[in-house]
N, C-alpha and C positions, 0 to 999 in steps of 0.2 A: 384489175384484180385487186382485193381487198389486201391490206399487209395485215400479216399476221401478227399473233401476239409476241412481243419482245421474246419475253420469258421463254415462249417455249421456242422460238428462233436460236436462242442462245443457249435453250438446252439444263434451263435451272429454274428452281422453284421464287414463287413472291418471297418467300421468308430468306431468301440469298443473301451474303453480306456483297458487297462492293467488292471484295477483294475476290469473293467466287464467281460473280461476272468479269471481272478482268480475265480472271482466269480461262474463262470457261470463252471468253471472247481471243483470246490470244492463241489457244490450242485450234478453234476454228478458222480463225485469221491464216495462223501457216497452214494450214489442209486446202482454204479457198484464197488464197491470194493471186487475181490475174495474171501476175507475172510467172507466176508456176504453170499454169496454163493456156498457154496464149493461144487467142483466138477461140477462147470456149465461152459462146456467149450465157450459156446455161450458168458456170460457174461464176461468169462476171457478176451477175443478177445476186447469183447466190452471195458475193460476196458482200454486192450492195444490202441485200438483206441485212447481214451479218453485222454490216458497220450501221446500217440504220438502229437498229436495238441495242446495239450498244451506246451509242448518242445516245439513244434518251434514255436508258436505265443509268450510263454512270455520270447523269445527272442528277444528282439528288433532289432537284426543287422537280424538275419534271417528271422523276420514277415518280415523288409524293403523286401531284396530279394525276399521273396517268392511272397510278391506284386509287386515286380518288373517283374516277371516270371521268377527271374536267378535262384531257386531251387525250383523244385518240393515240393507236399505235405510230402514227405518222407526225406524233405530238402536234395537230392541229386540233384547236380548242372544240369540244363537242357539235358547237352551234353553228359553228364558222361554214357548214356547208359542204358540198364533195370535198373529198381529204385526197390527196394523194401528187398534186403539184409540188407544193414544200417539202412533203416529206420524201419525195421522188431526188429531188433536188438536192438532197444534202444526203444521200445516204452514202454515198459512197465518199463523200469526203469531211463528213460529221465527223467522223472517230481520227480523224487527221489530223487533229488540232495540232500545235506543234508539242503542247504539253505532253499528249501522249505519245509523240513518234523520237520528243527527246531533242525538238528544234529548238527554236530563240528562247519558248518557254520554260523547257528545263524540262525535267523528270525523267520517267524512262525511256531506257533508248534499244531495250530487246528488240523491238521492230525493225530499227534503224539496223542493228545488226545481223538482221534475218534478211529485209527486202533492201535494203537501202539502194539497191540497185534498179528497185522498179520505178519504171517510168511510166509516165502515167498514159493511157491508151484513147485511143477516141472514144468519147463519150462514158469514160469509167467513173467521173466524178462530174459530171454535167447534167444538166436535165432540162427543164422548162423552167422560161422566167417567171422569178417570184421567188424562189427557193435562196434560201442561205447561200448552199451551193453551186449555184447554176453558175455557168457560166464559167467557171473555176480557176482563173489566168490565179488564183490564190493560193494552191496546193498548196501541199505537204510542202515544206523544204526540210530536204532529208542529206545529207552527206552519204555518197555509195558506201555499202558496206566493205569491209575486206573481204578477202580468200586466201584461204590458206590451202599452203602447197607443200610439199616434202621432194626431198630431192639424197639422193643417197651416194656420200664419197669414200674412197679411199682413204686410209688414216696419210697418207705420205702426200697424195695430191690436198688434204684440206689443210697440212699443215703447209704446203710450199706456195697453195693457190691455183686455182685450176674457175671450170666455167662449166656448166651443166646447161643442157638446153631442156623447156619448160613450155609445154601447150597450155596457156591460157585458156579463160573459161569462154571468150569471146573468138577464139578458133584461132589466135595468132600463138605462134611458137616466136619463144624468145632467147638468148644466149643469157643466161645469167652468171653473173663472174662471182666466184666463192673465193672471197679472197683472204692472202696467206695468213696462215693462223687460225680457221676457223676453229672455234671447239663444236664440239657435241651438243647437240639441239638448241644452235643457234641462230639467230632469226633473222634474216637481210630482206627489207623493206623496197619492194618497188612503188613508187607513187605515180599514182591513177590509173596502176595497173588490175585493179577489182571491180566491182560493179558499179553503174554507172550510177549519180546523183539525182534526187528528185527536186524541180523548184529551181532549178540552177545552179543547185549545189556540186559542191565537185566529186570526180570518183573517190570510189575508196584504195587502195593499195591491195598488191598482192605480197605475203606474208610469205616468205618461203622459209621452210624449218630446215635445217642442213642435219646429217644424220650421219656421223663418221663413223665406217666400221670399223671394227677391233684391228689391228693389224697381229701376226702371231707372232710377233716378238719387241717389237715397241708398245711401249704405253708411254703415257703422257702425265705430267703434275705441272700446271701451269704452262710456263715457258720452257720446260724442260722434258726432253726425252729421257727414259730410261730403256736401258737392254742388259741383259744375261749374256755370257758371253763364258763360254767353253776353255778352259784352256789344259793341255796335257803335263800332268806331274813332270815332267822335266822342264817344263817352258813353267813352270811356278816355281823351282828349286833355281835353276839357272838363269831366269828372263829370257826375254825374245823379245821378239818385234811382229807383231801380228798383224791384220787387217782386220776389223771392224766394221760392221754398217752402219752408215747413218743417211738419215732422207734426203741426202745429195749424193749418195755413195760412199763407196768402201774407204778409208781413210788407214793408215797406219799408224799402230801404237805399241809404245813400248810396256812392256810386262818388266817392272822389275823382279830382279833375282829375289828370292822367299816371296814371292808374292800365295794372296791362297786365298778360299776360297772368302767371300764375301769382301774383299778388298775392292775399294771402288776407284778408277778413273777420271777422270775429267776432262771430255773436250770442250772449250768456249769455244761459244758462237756456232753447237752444233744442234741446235734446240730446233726450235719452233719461229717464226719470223713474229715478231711484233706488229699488233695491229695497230697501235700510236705511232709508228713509224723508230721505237727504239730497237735498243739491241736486241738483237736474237738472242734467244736461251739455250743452255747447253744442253752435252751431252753425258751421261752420265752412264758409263760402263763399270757393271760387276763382274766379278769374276767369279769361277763356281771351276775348282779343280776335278778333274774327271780323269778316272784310271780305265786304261784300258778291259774293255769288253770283249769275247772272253778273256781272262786274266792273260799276262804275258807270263809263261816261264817263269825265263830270267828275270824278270826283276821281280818276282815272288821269292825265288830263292835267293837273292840278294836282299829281300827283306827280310827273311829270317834269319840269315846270318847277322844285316843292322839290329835288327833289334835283339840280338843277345849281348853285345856290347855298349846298348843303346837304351837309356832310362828317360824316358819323355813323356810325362801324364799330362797330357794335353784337357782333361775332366778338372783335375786338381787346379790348370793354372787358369782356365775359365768360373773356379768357385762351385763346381759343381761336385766335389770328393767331398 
C-alpha cells in the first residue's frame, strides 16, 4: 500500500510552521498511542503512520526535499526504486529519537509524561532489514511516567498518622502510611510504583495527594492546633477547671477567675507531631463567654440590680466611646 502524504496524515497544510506539526503530531500521538489500545492492530499501523510523517516533516532538510519531490513520503530518494522497506522500518520508531521523548538528548518530555509507561510491543517499531529502524534492540529510552492519586483523611488521623489503602493502576492495592503531620494537599512519593519504563529505564512513581478534611472545630496554623471553647459566665468571673479537646483527647484546664471571652490558653506539646522528628506544636484554646439560653431569671434580675450600683463602660475602655 502506497504511504500517504505526510501533511495530510498529520492533518495540516505545506505552509505549517514546525511548531504546528508538533503540535498537530502530539494531539494525534495521545488519540493513537499503542499502549491506549492494546492489541488493535488497525491503530498500531495508524500510529506508525502518524510517527512516519512526522520524521520527516520535523526534519527540515527532508520536509525541504520532500517539497522539492527529491524524496518520497517514505523519504526514499525518488529514483531509489520501490519505496516502502526504509520507510516501513522507521516509522514507528523515527519520531522516538530521544530528543523528542526527552531522553539522553534533552528536550521535551510531554511524551515521557503521557506514555512513559509504554512498552514497546511486538513488532511496533520493527520492520524489514535495511530500515533505520528495523530491528529496534535501540528504542526510545524513556523513564515510566507517574500517577497520580488522592486519598482523603480525617483532620485528627493526618495530624497523629494513620495508613489509607490504594489500588494501583497495575491492579495491586497497597497500604499507604500518611504519616504524622500531614498538611493539606500533600504529596508522599512511592517509587516504581507508576508506569513502567521504556529501553530499560525504570518506573515512574505513584504521586499520592493527601486531602485533609476540615474538622468542626479544629483548625490548624502550622504546628499548632487552634479551638473555641465555650465557657459559662460563672466559670469566667470565678474560674473552674474544665475539659477540653485535643487530637489525643480530652485534657483538663484551668479557667482562670475574670477570665472572658477572647482570652487564650496554652497547652505545649498539644499541636500537630513534627515531621523532622521535633517537638510537637501546641494547643491553643480561646475562650468565648456564653450566657445562658433562654435567659435565666435570676441572674437577669441580679443584673439589673448590679448594674445600678455598677458603672463599667467596657466601649470606652476598648477606645471605642
Amino acid at each position: 500500500m502506497a504511504t500517504r502524504d505526510p501533511y495530510s496524515v498529520l492533518g495540516v497544510s505545506r505552509s505549517s510552521s514546525a511548531d504546528d506539526i508538533k503540535k498537530a503530531y502530539r494531539k494525534l500521538a495521545k488519540l493513537h498511542h499503542p499502549d491506549l489500545k492494546p492489541g488493535d492492530a488497525a491503530n498500531e499501523e495508524r500510529f506508525k503512520e502518524i510517527s512516519a510523517a512526522y520524521t520527516l516533516l520535523s526534519d527540515s532538510e527532508k520536509r525541504a526535499k520532500f517539497d522539492r519531490g527529491e524524496i518520497d513520503s517514505s523519504g526514499q530518494e525518488r529514483h531509489a526504486g520501490p519505496r516502502g522497506h526504509a520507510g516501513r522500518g522507521r516509522a514507528y520508531s523515527g519520531a522516538a529519537d530521544d530528543s523528542f521523548f526527552g531522553g539522553a538528548g534533552g528536550g521535551d518530555d510531554w511524551f515521557s509524561d503521557l506514555f512513559g509507561g509504554a512498552r514497546r510491543r511486538g513488532g511496533a517499531g520493527a520492520g524489514p532489514t535495511g530500515g533505520p529502524g528495523a530491528g529496534s534492540s535501540s528504542g526510545p529510552k524513556v523513564r515510566g511516567s507517574d500517577i497520580a492519586y488522592s486519598v482523603s483523611v480525617p483532620f485528627v488521623e493526618a495530624a497523629q498518622g494513620t495508613k489509607r489503602r490504594i489500588s494501583l493502576s497495575n491492579g495491586k492495592s497497597i497500604d499507604v502510611a500518611v504519616p504524622p503531620g500531614t498538611e493539606n494537599e500533600q504529596k508522599l512519593r512511592l517509587k516504581g510504583q507508576g508506569l513502567p519504563g521504556m529501553g530499560g529505564m525504570p518506573n515512574g512513581d505513584a504521586i499520592i495527594e493527601v486531602h485533609v478534611e476540615a474538622h468542626p472545630f479544629f483548625t490548624r496554623q502550622d504546628g499548632d492546633i487552634h479551638v473555641e471553647v465555650p465557657i459559662t459566665l460563672n466559670e469566667a468571673v470565678l474560674g473552674a477547671t474544665i475539659h477540653v479537646p485535643t487530637i489525643s483527647g480530652k485534657v483538663a484546664v484551668k479557667v482562670p477567675p475574670g477570665a472572658n471571652t477572647g482570652s487564650v490558653l496554652r497547652l505545649r506539646g498539644k499541636g500537630v507531631a513534627s515531621q523532622s522528628g521535633g517537638t510537637a506544636g501546641d494547643q491553643y484554646v480561646k475562650l468565648k463567654v456564653m450566657l445562658p439560653d433562654p435567659p435565666d431569671a435570676e441572674l437577669v434580675k441580679f443584673m439589673e440590680q448590679w448594674s445600678k450600683t455598677r458603672s463599667y463602660d467596657v466601649r470606652k475602655k476598648a477606645g471605642l466611646d
